[in-house]
C-alpha positions as CSV (number, residue, x, y, z in Angstrom):
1,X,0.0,0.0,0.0
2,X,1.5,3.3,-0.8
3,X,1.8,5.7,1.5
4,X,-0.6,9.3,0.7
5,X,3.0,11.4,2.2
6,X,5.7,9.3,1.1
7,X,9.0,9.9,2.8
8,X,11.1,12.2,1.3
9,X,14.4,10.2,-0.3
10,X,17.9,11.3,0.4
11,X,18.7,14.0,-2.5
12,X,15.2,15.7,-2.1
13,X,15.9,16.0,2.0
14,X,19.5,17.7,1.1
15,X,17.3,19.7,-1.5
16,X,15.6,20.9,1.4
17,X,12.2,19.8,0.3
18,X,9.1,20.3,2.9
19,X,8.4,17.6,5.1
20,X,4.8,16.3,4.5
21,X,2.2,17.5,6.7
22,X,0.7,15.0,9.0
23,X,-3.2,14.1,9.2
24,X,-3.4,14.5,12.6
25,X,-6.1,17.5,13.1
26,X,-4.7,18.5,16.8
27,X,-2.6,21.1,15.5
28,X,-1.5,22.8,12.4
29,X,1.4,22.7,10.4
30,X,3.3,25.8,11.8
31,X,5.2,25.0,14.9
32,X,4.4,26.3,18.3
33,X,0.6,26.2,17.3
34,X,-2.5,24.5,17.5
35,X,-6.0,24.1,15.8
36,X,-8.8,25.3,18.0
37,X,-10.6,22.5,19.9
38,X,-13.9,21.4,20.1
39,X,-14.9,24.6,22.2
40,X,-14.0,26.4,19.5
41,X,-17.8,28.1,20.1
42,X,-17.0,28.6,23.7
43,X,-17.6,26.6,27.0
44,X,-20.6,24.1,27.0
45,X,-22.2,26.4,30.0
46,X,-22.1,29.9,27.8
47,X,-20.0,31.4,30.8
48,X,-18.0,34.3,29.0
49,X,-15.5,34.1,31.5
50,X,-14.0,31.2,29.6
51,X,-13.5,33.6,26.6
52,X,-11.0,35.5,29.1
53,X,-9.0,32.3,29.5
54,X,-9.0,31.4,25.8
55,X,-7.7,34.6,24.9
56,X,-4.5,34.0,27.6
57,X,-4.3,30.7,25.7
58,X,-4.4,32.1,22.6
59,X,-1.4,34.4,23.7
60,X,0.7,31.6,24.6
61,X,-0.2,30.2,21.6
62,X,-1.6,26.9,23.6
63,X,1.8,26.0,24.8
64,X,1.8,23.7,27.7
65,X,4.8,25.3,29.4
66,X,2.3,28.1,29.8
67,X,-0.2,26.6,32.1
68,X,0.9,28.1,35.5
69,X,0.2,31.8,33.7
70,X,-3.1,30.3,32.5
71,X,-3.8,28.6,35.8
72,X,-3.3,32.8,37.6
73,X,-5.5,34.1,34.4
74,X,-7.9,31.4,35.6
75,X,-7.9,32.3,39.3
76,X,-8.5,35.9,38.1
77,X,-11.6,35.8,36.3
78,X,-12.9,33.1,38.2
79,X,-12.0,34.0,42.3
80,X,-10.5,30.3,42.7
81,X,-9.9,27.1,40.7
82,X,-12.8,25.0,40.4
83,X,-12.5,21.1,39.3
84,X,-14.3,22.3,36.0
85,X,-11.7,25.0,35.1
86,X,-9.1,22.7,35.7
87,X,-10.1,20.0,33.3
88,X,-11.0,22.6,30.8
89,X,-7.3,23.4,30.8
90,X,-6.5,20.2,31.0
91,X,-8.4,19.8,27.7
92,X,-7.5,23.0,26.1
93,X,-3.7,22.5,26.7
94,X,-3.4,19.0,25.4
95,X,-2.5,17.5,29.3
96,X,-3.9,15.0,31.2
97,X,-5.9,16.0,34.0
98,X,-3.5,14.4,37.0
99,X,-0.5,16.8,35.7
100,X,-2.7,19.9,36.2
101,X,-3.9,19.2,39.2
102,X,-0.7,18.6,40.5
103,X,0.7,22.1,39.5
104,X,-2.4,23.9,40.3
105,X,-1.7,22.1,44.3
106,X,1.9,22.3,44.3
107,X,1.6,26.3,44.2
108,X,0.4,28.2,47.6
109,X,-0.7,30.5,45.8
110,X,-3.8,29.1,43.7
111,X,-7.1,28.5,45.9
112,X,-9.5,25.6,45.4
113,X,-12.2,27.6,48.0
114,X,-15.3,29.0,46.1
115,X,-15.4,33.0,47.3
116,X,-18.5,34.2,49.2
117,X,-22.5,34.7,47.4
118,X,-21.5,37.5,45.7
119,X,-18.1,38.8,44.1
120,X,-16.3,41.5,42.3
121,X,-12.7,41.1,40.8
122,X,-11.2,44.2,39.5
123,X,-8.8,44.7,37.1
124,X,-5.8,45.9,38.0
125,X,-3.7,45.7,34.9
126,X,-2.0,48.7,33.2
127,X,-4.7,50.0,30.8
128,X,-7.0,49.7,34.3
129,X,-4.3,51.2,36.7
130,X,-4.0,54.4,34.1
131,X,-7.8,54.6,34.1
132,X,-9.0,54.6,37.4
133,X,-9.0,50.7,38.8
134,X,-7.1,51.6,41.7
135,X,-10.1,54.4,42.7
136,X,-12.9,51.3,42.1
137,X,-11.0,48.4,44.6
138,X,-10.6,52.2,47.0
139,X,-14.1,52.6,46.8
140,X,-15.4,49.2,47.3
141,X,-13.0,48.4,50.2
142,X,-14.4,51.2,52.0
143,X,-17.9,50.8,51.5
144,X,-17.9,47.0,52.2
145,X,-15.4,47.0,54.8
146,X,-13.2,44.4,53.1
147,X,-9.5,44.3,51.7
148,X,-8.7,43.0,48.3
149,X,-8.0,39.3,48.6
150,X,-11.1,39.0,51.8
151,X,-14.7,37.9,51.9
152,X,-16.8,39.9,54.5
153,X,-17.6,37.9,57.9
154,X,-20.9,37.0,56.6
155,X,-19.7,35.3,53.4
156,X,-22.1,37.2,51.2
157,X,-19.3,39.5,49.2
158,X,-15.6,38.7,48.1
159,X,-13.4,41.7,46.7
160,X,-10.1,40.5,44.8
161,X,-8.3,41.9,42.0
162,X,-6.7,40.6,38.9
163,X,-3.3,41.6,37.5
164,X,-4.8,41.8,33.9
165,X,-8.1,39.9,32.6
166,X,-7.0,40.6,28.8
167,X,-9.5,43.5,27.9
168,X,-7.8,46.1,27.9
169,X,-9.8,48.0,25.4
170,X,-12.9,48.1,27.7
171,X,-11.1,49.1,30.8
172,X,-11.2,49.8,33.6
173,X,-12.9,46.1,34.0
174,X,-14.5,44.7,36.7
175,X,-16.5,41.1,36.8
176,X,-19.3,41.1,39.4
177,X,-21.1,37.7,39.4
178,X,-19.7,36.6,36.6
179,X,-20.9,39.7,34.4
180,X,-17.7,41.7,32.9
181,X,-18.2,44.8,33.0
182,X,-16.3,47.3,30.6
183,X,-15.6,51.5,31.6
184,X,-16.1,51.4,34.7
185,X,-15.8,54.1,37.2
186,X,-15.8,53.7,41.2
187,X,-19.6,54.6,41.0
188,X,-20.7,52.3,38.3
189,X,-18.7,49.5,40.2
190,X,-20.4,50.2,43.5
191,X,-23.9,50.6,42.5
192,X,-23.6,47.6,40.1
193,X,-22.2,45.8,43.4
194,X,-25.4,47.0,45.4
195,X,-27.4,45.5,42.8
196,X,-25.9,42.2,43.2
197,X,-25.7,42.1,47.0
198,X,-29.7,42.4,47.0
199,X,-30.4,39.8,44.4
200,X,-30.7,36.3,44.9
201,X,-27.0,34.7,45.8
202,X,-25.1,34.0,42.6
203,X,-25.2,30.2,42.2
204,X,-22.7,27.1,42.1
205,X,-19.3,29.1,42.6
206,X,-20.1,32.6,43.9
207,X,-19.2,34.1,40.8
208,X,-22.5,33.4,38.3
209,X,-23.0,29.8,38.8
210,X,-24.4,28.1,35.8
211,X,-26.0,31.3,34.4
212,X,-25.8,32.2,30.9
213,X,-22.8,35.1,31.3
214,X,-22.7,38.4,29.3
215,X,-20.5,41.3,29.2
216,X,-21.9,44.4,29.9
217,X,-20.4,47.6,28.6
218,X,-21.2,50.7,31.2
């Protein structure tokens, strides 16, 4: 049976000729990249803040050596590492599941605790900083009573920051329940925080639960 890429003889390999591109469709011919997966359309659960970590995927171009960034990016957007994030990046990164769970514990500094019924992460990253992120996390601190990094006593809000959630165009950026929120100012962020704190608890992992998310642009 012949082969549909023969191998290339001798002479045409000192001639330099192209190696023949393989059939397998988990990555493309250039190297250092990869073909979109399955979630090409996004997460299964519609939850945008999934687009945030493709986009730091896309950035490292999918390379595995790049999963303690994307495991921080991860933390960000979502307050903590849940079992589902990490298998997503499991997927996304081409590793099996036991490798990235072992990282993600090895490292103090990733949690595995869902944050309280309601919480707001605030971007912190340059574009932010220069526009007014550090006025929002002043703000909120005061009004709620809680550092960055804290949930109040009663569990019902948690206040961290990110070091840069990769939308820099809409910032200053802050996600409240899951919703990321573009332009804001220290009064949008609070009164869309009031909002949340007298709404029904955000479900499943204090950050939007299972509900559809959508960016909102103030």
């Amino acid at each position: 049976m012949v082969s549909a890429h023969p191998q290339a003889t001798p002479t045409e390999q000192r001639r330099g000729r192209p190696a023949a591109p393989t059939d397998r469709g988990d990555a493309s011919a250039t190297p250092g990249r990869r073909r979109r997966s399955d979630h090409a359309a996004g997460h299964p659960s519609g939850d945008e803040r999934f687009a945030i970590i493709d986009k730091a995927l896309t950035r490292g171009r999918y390379a595995q050596d790049h999963l303690i960034e994307v495991l921080h990016v991860a933390q960000d957007v979502f307050g903590y590492l849940s079992p589902d994030v990490l298998h997503y990046l499991a997927h996304e990164l081409r590793l099996p599941p036991s490798m990235v769970f072992g990282v993600a514990t090895f490292y103090h500094l990733f949690s595995f605790d869902p944050p309280g019924a309601h919480a707001c992460t605030v971007c912190t990253g340059t574009a932010c900083f220069v526009k007014g992120a550090d006025a929002i996390v002043g703000s909120l601190q005061q009004t709620y009573g809680v550092p960055a990094g804290s949930t109040t006593e009663d569990g019902a809000f948690t206040l961290s920051t990110a070091r840069c959630l990769g939308s820099c165009g809409m910032a200053p950026v802050v996600v409240i329940d899951g919703d990321v929120r573009g332009h804001q100012t220290a009064d949008s962020a609070l009164q869309a925080v009031d909002v949340a704190l007298h709404s029904e608890p955000a479900g499943g992992d204090g950050q939007g639960g299972d509900r559809r998310q959508r960016t909102q642009e103030a």
